[in-house]
C-alpha positions as CSV (number, residue, x, y, z in Angstrom):
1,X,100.3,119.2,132.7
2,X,100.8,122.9,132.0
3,X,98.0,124.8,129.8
4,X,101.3,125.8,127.0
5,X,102.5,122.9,127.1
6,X,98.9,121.1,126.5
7,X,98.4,123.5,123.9
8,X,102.0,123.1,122.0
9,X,101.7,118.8,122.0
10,X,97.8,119.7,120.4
11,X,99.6,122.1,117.8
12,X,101.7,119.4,116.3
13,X,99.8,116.9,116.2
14,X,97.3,118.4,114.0
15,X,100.2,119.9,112.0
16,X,102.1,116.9,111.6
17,X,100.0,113.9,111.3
18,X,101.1,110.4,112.5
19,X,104.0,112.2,114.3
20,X,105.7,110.6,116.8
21,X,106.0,114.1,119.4
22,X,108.0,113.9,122.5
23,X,108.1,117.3,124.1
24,X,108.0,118.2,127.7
25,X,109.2,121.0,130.3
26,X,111.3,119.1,132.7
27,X,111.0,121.4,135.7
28,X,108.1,124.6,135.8
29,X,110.7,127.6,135.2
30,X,112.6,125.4,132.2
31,X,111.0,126.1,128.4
32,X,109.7,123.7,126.3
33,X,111.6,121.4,124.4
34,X,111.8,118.0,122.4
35,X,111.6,116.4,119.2
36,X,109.2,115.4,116.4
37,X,109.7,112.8,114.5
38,X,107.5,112.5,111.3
39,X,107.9,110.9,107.5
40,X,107.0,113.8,105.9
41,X,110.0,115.6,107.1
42,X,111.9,113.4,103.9
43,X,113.3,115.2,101.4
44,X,113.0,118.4,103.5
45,X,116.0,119.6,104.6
46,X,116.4,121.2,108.4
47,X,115.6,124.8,107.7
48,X,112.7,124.0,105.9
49,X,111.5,122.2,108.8
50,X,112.4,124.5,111.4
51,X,110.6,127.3,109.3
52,X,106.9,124.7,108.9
53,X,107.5,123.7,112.6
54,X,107.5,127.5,113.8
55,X,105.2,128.7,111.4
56,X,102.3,126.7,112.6
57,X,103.6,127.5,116.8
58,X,103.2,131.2,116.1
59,X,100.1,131.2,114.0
60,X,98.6,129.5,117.1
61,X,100.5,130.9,120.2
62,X,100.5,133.9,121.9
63,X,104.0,136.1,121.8
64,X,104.3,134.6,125.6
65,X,103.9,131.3,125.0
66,X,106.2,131.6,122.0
67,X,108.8,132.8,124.5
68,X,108.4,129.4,126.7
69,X,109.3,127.2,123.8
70,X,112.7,126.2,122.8
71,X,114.2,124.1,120.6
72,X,112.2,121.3,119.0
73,X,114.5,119.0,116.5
74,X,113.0,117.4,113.9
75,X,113.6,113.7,112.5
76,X,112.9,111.7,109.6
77,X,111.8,108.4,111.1
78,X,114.9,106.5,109.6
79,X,116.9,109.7,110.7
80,X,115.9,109.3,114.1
81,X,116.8,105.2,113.9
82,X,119.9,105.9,112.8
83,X,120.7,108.3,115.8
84,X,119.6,105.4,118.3
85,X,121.8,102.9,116.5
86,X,124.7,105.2,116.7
């Protein structure tokens, strides 16, 4: 496993505890990418996410490793059960 991508999986799991965090980089030139899935995203709605998600990536990641991340989407647990039922 790449060293950024190491480093992004340790991120959120100390920022969001009990997560369930399935991120990856599918090939070694493709960015980072995946989804979190956590209860304490209730109540919260996707901005407010996006905004704690990337607050705690660049208060721990260099401006290049920033730049190897894309999109992360974020899930309520029952939000994310609904999806697979759908």
């Amino acid at each position: 496993m790449d060293r950024t991508l190491k480093k992004v999986r340790t991120i959120l799991r100390e920022a969001f505890p009990s997560a369930e965090i399935a991120i990856d980089r599918p090939e070694s030139d493709s960015k980072i990418g995946g989804v979190v899935i956590w209860k304490g995203f209730s109540g919260k709605d996707e901005l407010s996410r996006q905004l704690r998600l990337w607050k705690e990536l660049r208060a721990k990641l260099s401006i290049d490793e920033q730049a190897q991340v894309t999109a992360i989407l974020t899930f309520t647990p029952r939000e994310h059960l609904v999806m697979q039922e759908g």
